[in-house]
C-alpha positions as CSV (number, residue, x, y, z in Angstrom):
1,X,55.9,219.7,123.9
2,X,54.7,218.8,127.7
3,X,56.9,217.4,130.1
4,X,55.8,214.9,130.0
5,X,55.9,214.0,126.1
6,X,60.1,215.3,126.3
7,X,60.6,212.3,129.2
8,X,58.9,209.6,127.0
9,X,60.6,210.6,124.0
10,X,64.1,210.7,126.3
11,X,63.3,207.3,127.2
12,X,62.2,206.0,124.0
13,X,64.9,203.8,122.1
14,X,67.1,205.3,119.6
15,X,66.4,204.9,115.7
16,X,69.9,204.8,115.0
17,X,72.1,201.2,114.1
18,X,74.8,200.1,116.6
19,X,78.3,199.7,115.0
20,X,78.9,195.6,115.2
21,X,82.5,196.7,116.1
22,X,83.0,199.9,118.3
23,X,79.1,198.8,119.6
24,X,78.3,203.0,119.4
25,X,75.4,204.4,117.4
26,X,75.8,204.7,113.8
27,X,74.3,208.1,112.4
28,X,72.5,207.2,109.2
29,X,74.9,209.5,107.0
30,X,78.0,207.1,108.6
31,X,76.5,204.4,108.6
32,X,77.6,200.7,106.3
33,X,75.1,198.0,105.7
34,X,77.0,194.6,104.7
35,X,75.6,193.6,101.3
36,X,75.8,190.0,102.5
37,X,74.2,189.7,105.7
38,X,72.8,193.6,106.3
39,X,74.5,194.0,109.6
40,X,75.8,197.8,110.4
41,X,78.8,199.3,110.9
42,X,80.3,202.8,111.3
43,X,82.1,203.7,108.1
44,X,85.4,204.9,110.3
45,X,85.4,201.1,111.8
46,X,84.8,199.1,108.5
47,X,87.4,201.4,106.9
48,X,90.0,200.4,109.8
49,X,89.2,196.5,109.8
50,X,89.5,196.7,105.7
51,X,93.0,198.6,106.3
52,X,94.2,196.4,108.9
53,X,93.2,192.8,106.6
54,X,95.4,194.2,104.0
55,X,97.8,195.3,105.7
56,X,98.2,191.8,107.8
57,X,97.4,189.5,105.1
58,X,94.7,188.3,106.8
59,X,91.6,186.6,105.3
60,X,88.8,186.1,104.0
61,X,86.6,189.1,105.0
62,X,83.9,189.0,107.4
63,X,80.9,190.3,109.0
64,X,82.3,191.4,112.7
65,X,79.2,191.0,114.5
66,X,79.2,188.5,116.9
67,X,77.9,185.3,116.2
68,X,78.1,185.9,112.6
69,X,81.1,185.9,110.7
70,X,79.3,185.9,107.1
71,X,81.8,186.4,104.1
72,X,81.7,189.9,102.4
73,X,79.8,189.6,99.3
74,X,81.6,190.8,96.3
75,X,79.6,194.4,96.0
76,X,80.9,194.9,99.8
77,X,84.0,195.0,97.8
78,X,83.0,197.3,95.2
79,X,81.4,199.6,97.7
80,X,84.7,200.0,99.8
81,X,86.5,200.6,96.2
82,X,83.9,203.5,95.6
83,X,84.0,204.8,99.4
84,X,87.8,205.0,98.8
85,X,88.7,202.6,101.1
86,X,90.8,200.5,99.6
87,X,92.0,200.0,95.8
88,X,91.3,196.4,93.9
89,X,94.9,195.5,93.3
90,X,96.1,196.1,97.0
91,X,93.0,194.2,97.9
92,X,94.1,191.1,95.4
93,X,97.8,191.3,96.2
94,X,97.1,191.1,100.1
95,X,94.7,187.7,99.0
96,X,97.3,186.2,97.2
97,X,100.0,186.5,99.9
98,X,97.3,185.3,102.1
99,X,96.8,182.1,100.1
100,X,100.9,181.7,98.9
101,X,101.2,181.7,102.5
102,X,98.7,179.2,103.8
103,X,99.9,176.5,100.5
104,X,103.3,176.8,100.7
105,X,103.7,173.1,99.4
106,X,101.7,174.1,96.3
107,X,102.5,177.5,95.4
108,X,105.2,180.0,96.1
109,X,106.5,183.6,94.9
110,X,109.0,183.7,92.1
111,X,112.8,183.9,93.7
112,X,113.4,187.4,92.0
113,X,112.7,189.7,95.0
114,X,109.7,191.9,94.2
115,X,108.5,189.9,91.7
116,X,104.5,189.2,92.2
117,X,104.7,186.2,89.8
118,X,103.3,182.6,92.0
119,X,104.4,179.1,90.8
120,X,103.1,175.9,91.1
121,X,105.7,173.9,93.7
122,X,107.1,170.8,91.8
123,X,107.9,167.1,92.8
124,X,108.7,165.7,89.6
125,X,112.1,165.8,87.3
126,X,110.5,168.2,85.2
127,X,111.2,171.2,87.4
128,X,112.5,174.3,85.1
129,X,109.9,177.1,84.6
130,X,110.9,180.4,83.6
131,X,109.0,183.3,84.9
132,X,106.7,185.1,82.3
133,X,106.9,188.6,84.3
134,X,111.0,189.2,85.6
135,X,112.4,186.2,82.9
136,X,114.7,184.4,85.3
137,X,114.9,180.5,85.3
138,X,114.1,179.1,88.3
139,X,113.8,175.2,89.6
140,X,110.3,174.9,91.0
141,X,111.5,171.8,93.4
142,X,114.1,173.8,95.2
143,X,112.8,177.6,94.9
144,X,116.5,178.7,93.4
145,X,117.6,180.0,90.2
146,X,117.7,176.7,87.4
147,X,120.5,174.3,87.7
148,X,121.4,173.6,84.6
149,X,122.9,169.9,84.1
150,X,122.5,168.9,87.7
151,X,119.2,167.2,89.0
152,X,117.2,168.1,91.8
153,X,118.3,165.2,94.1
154,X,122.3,165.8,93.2
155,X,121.4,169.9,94.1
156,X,119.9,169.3,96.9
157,X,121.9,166.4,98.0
158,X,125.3,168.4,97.1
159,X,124.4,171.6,99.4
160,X,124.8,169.2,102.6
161,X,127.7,167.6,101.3
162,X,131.3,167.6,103.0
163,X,133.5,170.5,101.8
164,X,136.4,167.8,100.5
165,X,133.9,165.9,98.6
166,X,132.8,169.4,97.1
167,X,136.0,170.2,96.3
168,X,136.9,166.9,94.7
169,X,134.0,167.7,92.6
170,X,135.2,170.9,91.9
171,X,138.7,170.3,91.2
172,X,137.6,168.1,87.7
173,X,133.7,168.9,87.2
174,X,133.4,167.9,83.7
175,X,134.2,164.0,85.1
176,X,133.1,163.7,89.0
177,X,130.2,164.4,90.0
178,X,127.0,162.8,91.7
179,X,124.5,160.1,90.6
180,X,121.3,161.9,90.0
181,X,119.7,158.8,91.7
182,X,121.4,157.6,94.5
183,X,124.0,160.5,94.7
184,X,127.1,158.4,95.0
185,X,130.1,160.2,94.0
186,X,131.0,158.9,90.1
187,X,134.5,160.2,88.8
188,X,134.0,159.5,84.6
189,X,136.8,158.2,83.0
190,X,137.2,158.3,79.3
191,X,134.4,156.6,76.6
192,X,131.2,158.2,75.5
193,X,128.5,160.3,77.7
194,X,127.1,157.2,79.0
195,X,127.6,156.2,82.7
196,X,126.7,153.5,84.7
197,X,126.4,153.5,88.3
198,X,127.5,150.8,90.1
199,X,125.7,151.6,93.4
200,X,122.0,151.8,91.8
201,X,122.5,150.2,88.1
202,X,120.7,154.0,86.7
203,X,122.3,154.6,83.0
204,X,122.9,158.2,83.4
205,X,123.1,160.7,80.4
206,X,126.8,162.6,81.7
207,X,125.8,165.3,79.2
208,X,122.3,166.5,81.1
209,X,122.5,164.2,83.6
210,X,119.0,162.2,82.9
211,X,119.3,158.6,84.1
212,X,117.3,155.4,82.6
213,X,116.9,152.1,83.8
214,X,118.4,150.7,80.5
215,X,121.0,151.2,78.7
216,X,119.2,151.5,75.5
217,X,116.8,154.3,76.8
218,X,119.9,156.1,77.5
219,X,121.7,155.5,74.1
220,X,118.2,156.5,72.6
221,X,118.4,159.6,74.6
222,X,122.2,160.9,73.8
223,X,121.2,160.5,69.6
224,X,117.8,161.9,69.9
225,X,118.4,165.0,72.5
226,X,122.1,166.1,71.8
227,X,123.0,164.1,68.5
228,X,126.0,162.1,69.6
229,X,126.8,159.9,72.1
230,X,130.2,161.3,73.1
C-alpha cells in the first residue's frame, strides 16, 4: 500500500457503531442493536443500565441515546434473557415494585414481610381479603392484619384515641366500645345485640359491629347472619 493510500484510509471514518451510552466504538462482536428503535450499544454498557434498572426499581426501559428514549420492545427482553443478563422473574419483580410503588392508593404488598403477593387498596366496608400465597388475613383499608368485629373507622379511629378512653374500653370490651359510624364511645347495657347510637341514630349489630340506618335492617341482619338476636 502507498503512502499515500495508508493516510486516506487513516483518515477515513470508522465502520464501527458508537455506544449511545459510553459514546466509544462498538466492535461488531460487542456490539447490541435495540430491537425497537436499532440504535447501538456496547454489550458491557446495556448489561450495566439493565443491572442498575433492576436493581433501583426504576422503569420502564429505554433507548439511551439522546433524543430518543424509545421503550424496549419485548425481544430486547428476551435477548438480554439469552445474553445472560438478567433473568425474567428478577426482571418482573423489579416492575412490580416499580408500579406498587408509583400507585400506592391502589395497590400495595401483602403485610407478611417477604411476601410478593399485591392487593387491591380498599375504601369500602368490605375490606377483609386473605392472602392466596402466605394465608394471613389482612384489612385492605388499613394495610394490618384483619380486625375481626371492629370496623375500619372504630380501628383507625381507636389507634389515636386517649389512653383512658382505651382503657375504659378495655377494662369491659364485650359492652363499651366505639360506634362504627361516628365513633362515639357506647358502653351496652343489658338487652339483645342491638344498639342504637344516640349521637348518629346508626342501628349497630354489637355482635359484628355492622350498622343500618333502620332498625329493621339490623334485626334482619342479627336472624339472618348469626341466628339470634341476643
Amino acid at each position: 500500500m502507498k503512502v499515500e493510500d495508508m493516510r486516506n484510509y487513516c483518515k477515513a471514518p470508522s465502520k464501527n457503531a458508537e455506544c449511545g451510552i459510553c459514546f466509544t466504538e462498538v466492535s461488531t462482536t460487542e456490539l447490541y442493536r435495540l430491537e425497537s428503535c436499532g440504535h447501538p450499544c456496547c454489550k458491557n454498557c446495556i448489561q450495566s443500565y439493565l443491572s442498575i434498572k433492576i436493581k433501583e426499581k426504576d422503569f420502564p426501559l429505554q433507548c439511551c441515546h439522546e433524543f430518543c428514549n424509545m421503550l424496549w420492545a419485548w425481544s430486547d427482553i428476551q435477548n438480554m434473557i439469552k445474553l445472560g443478563f438478567c433473568t425474567l422473574q428478577f426482571l418482573i419483580d423489579a416492575s412490580v415494585s416499580y408500579h406498587v410503588a408509583k400507585h400506592k392508593d391502589k395497590l400495595r404488598y401483602c403485610i407478611t414481610p417477604e411476601c410478593k403477593m399485591v392487593y387491591e387498596v380498599c375504601t369500602d366496608r368490605k375490606s377483609k381479603s386473605v392472602c392466596s400465597l402466605c394465608g394471613i388475613s389482612l384489612c385492605r383499608r388499613c394495610h394490618v392484619e384483619y380486625h375481626a368485629g371492629v370496623s375500619s373507622e372504630i380501628y383507625q379511629h381507636y389507634r389515636g384515641i386517649d389512653d383512658e378512653l382505651k382503657k375504659w374500653i378495655c377494662d369491659d370490651p364485650s359492652n363499651r366500645g366505639l360506634c362504627p359510624k361516628c365513633c362515639i364511645p357506647i358502653e351496652k347495657n343489658g338487652g339483645c345485640m342491638h344498639v342504637e347510637c344516640k349521637q348518629c341514630g346508626s342501628h349497630i349489630c354489637w355482635t359484628c359491629k355492622d350498622f343500618f340506618d333502620f332498625r329493621s335492617q339490623c334485626y334482619k341482619h342479627l336472624l339472618e347472619t348469626h341466628k339470634s338476636y341476643v
